[in-house]
N, C-alpha and C positions, 0 to 999 in steps of 0.2 A: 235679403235685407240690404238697404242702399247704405252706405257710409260718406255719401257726400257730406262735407261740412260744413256746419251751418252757417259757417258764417260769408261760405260762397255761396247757398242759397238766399240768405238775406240780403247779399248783396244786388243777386239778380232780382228776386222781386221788387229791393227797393225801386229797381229800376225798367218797370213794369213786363220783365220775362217770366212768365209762368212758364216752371221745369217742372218736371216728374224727376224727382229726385235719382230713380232707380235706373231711369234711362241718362241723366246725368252721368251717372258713376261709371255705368256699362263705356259713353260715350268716353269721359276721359281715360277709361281702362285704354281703351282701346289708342287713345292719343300719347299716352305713356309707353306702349308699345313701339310708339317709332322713334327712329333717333331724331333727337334734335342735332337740328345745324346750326350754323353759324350766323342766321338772318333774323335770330330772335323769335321770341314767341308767336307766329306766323298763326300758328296752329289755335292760338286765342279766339281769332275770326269765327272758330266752326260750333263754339261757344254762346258767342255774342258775336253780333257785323260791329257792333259800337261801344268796346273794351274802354275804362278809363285805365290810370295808373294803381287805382286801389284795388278794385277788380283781378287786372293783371297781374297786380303779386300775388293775392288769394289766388289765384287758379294755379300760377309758376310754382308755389309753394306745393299744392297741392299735387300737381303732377310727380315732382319731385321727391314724394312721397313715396306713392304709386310707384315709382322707378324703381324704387330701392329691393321690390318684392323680389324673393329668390326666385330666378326661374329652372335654374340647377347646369345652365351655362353659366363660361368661364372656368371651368374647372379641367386644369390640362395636368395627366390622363383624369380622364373620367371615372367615379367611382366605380370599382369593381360589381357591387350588385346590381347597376343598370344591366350590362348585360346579360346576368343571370333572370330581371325581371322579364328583359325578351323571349329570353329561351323557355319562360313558363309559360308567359300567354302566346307563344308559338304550338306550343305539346298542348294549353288548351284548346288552339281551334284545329289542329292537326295537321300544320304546319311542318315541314320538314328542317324549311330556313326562311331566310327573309332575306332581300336587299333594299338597300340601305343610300339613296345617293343622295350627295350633296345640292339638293336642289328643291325648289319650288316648281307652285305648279306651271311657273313661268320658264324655267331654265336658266336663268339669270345669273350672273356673277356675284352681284349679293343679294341675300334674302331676309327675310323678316327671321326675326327671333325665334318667333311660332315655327319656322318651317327649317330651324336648324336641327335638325333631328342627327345628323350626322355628328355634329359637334357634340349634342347632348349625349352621344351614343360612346363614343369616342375619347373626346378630348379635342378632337381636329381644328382646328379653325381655319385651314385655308381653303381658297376659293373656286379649289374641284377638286372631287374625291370621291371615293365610293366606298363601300361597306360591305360584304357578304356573310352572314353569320350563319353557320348550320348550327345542330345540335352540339356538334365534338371539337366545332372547331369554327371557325374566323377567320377576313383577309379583310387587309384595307388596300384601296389602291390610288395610287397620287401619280402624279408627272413631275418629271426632273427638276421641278422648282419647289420640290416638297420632299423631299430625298431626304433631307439633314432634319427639317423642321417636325415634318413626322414621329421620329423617333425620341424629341423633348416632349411630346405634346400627347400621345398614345401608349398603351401599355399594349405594346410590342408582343411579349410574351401570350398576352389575351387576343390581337389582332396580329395576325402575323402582315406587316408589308411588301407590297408587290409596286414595282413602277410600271407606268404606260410609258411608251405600246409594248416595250419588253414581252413583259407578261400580261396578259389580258384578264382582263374578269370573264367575260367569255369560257376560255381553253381553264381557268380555275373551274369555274361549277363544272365542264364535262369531266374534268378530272378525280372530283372532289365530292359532286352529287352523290346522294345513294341512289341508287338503283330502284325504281320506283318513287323515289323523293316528291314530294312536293315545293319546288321553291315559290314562296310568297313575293306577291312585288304592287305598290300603291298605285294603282292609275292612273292617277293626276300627275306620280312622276315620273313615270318611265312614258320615252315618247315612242311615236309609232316606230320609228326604225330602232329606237331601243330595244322592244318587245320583240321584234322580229330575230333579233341576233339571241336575244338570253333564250330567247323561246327555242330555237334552234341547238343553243348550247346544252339545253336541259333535253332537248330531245335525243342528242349525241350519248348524255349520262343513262340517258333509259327513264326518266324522270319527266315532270312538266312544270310548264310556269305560269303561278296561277294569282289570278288578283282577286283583291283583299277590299273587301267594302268598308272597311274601315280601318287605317293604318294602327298597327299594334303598338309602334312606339307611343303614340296620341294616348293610346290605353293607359301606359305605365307609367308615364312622366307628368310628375305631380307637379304643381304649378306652371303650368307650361302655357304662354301668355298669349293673350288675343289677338285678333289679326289688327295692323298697324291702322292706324288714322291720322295721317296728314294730309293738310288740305291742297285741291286740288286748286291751282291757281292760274290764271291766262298768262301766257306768253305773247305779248304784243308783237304786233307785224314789225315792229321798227328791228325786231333782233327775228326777226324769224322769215322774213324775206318775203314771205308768200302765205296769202290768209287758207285758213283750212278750208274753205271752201273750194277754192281752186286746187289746193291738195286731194281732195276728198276726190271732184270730178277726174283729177286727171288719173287717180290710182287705183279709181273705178273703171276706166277704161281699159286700166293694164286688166285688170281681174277681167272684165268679158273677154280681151284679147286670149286670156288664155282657156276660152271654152267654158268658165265657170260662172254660175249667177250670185255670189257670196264668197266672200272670203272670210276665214276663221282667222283676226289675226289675235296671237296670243304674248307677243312678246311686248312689254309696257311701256319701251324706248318709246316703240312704233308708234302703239295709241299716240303716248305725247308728242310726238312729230307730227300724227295727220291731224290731230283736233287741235295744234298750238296752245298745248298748256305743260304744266309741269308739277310734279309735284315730291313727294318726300316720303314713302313706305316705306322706303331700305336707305341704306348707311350710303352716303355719299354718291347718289345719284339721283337726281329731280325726276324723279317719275312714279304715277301713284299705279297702285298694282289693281288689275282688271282684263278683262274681254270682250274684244269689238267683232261685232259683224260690221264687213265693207260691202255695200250693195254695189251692183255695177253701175246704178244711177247713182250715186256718192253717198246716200244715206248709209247713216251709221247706228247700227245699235248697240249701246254703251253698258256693259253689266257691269255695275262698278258701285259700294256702297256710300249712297246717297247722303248720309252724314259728314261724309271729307268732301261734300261737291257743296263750296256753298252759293247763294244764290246769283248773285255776279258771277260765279264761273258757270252755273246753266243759265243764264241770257247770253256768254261769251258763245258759247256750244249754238245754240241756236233753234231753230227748228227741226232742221235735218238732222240731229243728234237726239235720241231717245234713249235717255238714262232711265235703267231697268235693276233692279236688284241681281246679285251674284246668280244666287238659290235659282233665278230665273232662265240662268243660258241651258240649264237641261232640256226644259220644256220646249226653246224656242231651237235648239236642233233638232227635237221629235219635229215640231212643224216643217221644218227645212225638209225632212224626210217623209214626210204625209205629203209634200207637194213637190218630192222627188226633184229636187232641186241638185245644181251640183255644188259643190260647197270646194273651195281648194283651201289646202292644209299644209303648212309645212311641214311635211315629216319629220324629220329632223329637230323639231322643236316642240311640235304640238303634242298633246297628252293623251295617251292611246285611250284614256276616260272620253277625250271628244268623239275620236274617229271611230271608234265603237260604235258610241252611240247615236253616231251619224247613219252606220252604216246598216246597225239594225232599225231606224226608223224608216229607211228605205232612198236614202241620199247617196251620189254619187260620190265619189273623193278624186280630186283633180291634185293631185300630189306636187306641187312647185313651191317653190322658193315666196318666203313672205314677202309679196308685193313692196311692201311700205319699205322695204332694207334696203336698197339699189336706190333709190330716189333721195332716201335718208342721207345714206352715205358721200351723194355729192352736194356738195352746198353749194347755194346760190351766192350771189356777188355782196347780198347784204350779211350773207352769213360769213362769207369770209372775210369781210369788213371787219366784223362785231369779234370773229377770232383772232384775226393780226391785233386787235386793238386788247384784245386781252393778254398776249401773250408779251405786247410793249409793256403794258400795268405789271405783270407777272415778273418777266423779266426785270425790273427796278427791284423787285422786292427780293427776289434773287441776290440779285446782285448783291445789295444792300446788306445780304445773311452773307455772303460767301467773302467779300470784305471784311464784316464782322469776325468770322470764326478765324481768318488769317491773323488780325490783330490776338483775336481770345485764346487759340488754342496753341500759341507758345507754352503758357503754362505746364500742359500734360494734366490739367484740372478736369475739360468739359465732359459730360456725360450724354450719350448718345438722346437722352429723352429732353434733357433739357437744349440742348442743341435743337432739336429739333421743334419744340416745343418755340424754339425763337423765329426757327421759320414761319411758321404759322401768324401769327404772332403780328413779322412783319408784314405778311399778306393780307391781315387786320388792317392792317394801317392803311390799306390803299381806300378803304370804304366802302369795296365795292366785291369783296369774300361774301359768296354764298355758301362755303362750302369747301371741304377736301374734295377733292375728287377721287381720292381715296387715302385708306392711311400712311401715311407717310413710313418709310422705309428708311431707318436711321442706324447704318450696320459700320459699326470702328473692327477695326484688324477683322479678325473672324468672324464675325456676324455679315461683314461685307458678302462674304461668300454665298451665306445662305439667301437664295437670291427672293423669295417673298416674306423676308425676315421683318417681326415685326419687338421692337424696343421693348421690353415690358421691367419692373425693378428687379425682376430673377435675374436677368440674361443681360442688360444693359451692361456695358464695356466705355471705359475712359478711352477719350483719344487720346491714344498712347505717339509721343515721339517714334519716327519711323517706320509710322504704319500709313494703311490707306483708309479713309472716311468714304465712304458709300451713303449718299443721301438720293432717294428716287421718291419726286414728291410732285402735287400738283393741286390746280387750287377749281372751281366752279365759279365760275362769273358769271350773269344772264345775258353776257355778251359772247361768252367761249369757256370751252375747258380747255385748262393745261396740265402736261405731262411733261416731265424733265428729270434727266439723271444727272448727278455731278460727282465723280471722283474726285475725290480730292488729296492731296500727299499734307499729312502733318510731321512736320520737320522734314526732313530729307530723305525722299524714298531709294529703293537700293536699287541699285543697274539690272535684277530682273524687274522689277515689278513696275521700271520705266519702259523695259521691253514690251511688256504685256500689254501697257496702258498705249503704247506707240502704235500695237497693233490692232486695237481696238479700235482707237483711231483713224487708224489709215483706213481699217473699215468701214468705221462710220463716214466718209473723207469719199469715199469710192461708191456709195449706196447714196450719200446728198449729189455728188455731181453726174449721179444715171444718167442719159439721156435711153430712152428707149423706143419704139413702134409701138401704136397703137395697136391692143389685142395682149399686150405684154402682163401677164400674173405677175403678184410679190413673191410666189414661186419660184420664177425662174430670177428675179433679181436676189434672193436667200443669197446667194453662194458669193456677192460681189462683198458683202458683209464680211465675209465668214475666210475669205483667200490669203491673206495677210499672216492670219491665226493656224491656219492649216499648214502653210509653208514652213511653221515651229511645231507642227504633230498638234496643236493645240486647237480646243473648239468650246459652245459654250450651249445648254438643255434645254435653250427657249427659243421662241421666233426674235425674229429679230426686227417686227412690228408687226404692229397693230393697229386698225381705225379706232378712230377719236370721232364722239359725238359733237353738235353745236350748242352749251349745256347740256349733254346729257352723262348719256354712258360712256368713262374715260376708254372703254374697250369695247368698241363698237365694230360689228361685220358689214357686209358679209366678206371685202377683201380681208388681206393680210401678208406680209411678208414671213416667209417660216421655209424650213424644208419639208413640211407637210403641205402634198398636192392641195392648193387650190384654181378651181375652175373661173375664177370672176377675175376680167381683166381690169387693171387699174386707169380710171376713168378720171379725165378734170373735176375739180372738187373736191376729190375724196381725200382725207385726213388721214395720217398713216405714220406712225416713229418711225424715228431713226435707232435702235437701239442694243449695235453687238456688244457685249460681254466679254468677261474672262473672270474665273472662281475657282481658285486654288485653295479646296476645302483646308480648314482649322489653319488659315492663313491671312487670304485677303481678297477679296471682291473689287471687280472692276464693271463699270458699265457708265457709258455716255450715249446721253438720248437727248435727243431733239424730235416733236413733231413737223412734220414737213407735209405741203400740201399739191398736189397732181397738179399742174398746169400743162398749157399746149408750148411747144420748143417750135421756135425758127432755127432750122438748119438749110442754111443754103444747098440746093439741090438733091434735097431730100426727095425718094421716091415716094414716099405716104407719108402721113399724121404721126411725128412724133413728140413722146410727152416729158418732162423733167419735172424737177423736185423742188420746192418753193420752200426753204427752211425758214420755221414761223419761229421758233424758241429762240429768244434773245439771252443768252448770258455767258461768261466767259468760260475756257474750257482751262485747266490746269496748266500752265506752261512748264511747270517744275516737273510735270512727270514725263513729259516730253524727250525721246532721245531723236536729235534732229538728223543723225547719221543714218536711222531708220527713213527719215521722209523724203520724200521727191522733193522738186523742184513745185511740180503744181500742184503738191497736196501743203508745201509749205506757202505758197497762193493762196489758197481757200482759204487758210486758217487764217491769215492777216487779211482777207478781206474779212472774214467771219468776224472777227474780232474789232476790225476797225466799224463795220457796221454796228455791232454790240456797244460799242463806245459812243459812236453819232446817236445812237435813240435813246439809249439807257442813260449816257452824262447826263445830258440836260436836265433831267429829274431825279435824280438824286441827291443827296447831302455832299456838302464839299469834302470829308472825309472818303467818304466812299466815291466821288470822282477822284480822289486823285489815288486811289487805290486801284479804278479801274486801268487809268492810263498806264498803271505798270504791269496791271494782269493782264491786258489786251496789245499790249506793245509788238510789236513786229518782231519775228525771229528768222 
């Protein structure tokens, strides 16, 4: 039975749209499902191409509606009989256990609501995790950025926690399987090389691991919400450099190059980078959820539901683009394998539900790296145009917060949500906010520490006199995303935590003026970060970067700066933080981040191609936590150029208040 209301129905016939009311409802089900951002009711289009104002509040209201239905997220921990509902429809299908990872069928860093099942299961909410539940017993397991937050947010006692790479989920099921066990595991989300290590694991227990046609959590979780619908909308050439077509051919030539006549690509950055569009599934990132075949002639086919595509963005697509319903990419890998085609898969991402059933239809599997990631990850000249040019807008509104809170948080009054809530706020102001690019990280004294900490009214903390503010925030523009961290000292911080903050510094100070040889990983740069910090026994649980998309994903691969090997050398182009740390748990959190983008170095007499580090993020760095007896001579250089540069772009467009606030937070030391 439809519940669309009537008076959005009468309003579309008034205005000669014949609906079927039942596919109405399904339709905004499904658009209430996604998050809204910050660009307004966008999502109205997929309704009507030609919304008035009366219209648009009928439909805003009603979505708004829709929103409010319990989906049984947001509840941290998680009710106790969730898990007991698994462990029964596990004993009915004769399940031993099940796993449980944070993730879609995509891999993705965030996912649709429908596909939080870890959160639902849990309590969890952050942005990688995993689950293993047997019959007698339970593990969750997180990375050192989820150490503290874990144990507010999960009942412990029920899920016992384990950190990566410590302890593995691997070395747990060998230890922990029964002996014959069966472990269950979803196909769509465990990827091929996932399936190969758990499969292994269970085989070490004497056990197996076996997938499940239908995920059991889906069974038990009562209103558990449709898949999202945002509209999928064009990315013009003016911000995207290069039209998909010339994308398409040249990324089809990589894919023959490597032996293969198709590529499966599954991750939804990509889609929106080789067809130049964008769109809105998941929370703070422009990209709509789906799966393409790359032909190695460029043609694309597009499985992707045809309701978020509306008709201006398939004329944008073109001919060479054949948008096909989801339900459809089954059948069109049996074909791929009746015509014994070779099909390449990133392992490492793809859904061992694909390569399966590639490989029983009778397809080869050419196992490389997803084409589209290497070409994604370096931008062209208009693209780093359109990101310098976001990061100048960004930077003003920066500013214009970090001016502010020097005046406001004299007091001892502000509240971490509302502070932050002013950032936003500001970046409102510029006109030209699409979007967080994720949610902002608003951590006073102790919360600082917890390093993907997020404000909520339980846990929210006053800035206190004497402590340190931790804000890591960043905005989406159709021009660029921004990423930025800023410590900051409210009142006067104490001679360690200027130490800390000094070395953090000199890190970030040492990782901006790299110079390096072409062929050079963020691998082997990790440790210039991290030297400063080590020489006081001290260190900090996270990389210490990451790539940034051109509006996309604020954590884009395939590089990255980490002590964790990676094989991809840092190439012109590519977008990458700046951002070491230091977190002295139920104390105070430090971290200063800048993105910075790969360019070519002239060094005289160079024997090869070497590359440096182009720092994009404009805004001032704390001088009050500063102990200048810690810094060089040329690291106290950078910083007054850094700072005198921050004043040339940012003064001119800001308020006279906040110019003359910057000229004394960017002053020479």
């Amino acid at each position: 039975m439809s519940s669309a209301p009537d008076d959005v129905l009468q309003l579309l016939r008034r205005r000669g749209r014949a609906t079927d009311p039942s596919a109405l409802d399904a339709l905004m089900r499904g658009v209430a499902a996604a998050p809204e951002g910050l660009a307004g009711p966008e999502w109205v289009e997929l309704i009507t191409p030609d919304p008035d104002a009366e219209l648009t509040k009928a439909l805003t209201a009603w979505r708004a509606e829709l929103a409010t239905a319990d989906d049984g997220l947001d509840r941290a921990p998680a009710p106790a009989e969730r898990l007991a509902l698994l462990r029964a429809e596990l004993a009915r299908r004769g399940i031993d256990g099940f796993v449980v990872p944070r993730a879609d069928e995509h891999q993705g860093e965030y996912v649709p609501r429908r596909s939080q099942r870890l959160g639902w299961l849990t309590g969890f909410s952050g942005s990688a995790g995993l689950a293993i539940v047997l019959a007698d017993r339970a593990a969750i397991f997180i990375d050192g950025r989820y150490t503290l937050a874990v144990r507010g947010q999960v009942d412990v006692a029920a899920f016992v926690p384990h950190q990566i790479p410590e302890e593995s989920p691997e070395a747990w099921i060998a230890q922990n399987l029964p002996k014959g066990g069966r472990l269950g595991f979803d196909p769509w989300l465990q990827t091929v090389d996932g399936y190969d290590r758990f499969a292994r694991a269970c085989e070490r227990a004497g056990g197996t691991f076996v997938a499940v046609e239908t995920n059991p959590i889906d069974t038990v979780w009562r209103g558990r919400p449709p898949a999202p619908l945002a509209p999928v909308l064009p990315h013009p050439n003016e911000f995207a450099g290069e039209t998909s077509d010339a994308k398409r051919a040249r990324i089809g030539k990589i894919v023959a190059s490597k032996g293969a006549d198709v590529a499966l690509i599954t991750a939804p950055d990509s889609i929106a980078w080789l067809l130049n569009v964008r769109g809105g599934d998941v929370p703070r990132t422009p990209f709509a959820l789906g799966f393409a075949l790359l032909h190695g002639d460029g043609h694309v086919d597009l499985y992707m539901d045809r309701r978020k595509v509306p008709d201006r963005t398939l004329a944008w697509l073109g001919n060479a683009v054949t948008l096909a319903p989801p339900e459809e990419l089954g059948s069109a890998l049996d074909t791929l394998g009746k015509m014994e085609k070779r099909v390449l898969i990133e392992s490492s991402t793809a859904p061992h539900w694909a390569a399966t059933r590639l490989q029983q239809a009778g397809a080869a599997l050419v196992r490389e790296a997803d084409p589209v990631a290497l070409p994604k990850a370096c931008k062209n000249t208009v693209e780093l145009a359109g990101i310098r040019a976001a990061h100048h807008r960004d930077g003003g509104a920066v500013s214009r917060f970090l001016g502010w809170l020097a005046r406001e948080s004299r007091g001892g009054k502000l509240r971490e949500i509302e502070v932050s809530d002013r950032l936003q706020a500001l970046r409102q102001q510029t006109g030209k906010l699409r979007d967080l690019s994720f949610d902002t990280i608003s951590g006073a004294g102790p919360n600082g520490a917890i390093v993907h900490y997020r404000a909520s009214e339980a846990t929210e903390r006053t800035l206190q006199p004497g402590s340190l503010y931790l804000v890591d925030s960043g905005g989406q523009y159709r021009d660029g995303t921004t990423d930025i961290t800023r410590t900051v000292a409210i009142g006067t911080p104490s001679p360690e935590m200027r130490d800390r903050f000094t070395r953090v510094l000199k890190g970030h100070i040492a990782l901006a003026t790299a110079r390096f040889p072409a062929g050079t990983t963020g691998s082997q740069l990790d440790a210039l970060a991290r030297y400063s910090l080590w020489q006081a026994g001290l260190d900090y649980d996270h990389g210490t970067g990451h790539g940034v998309g051109a509006y996309l994903s604020v954590h884009e691969g395939p590089h990255r700066i980490s002590k964790m090997a990676n094989n991809v050398a840092l190439l012109p182009g590519m977008i990458v933080s700046n951002e070491p740390g230091y977190y002295k748990t139920d104390a105070y959190g430090i971290r200063i981040e800048n993105l910075v983008a790969v360019r070519e170095a002239t060094i005289e007499g160079a024997d090869r191609r070497y590359y440096e580090f182009e720092t994009l993020t404009l805004a001032p760095i704390d001088l009050a936590c500063v102990d200048l007896d810690l810094m060089t001579g040329p690291e106290r250089d950078w910083l007054n150029a850094y700072h005198r540069r921050v004043r040339d772009a940012v003064g001119p467009d800001v308020d006279e208040t906040t110019r003359a606030w910057l000229a004394e937070a960017t002053r020479a030391i």
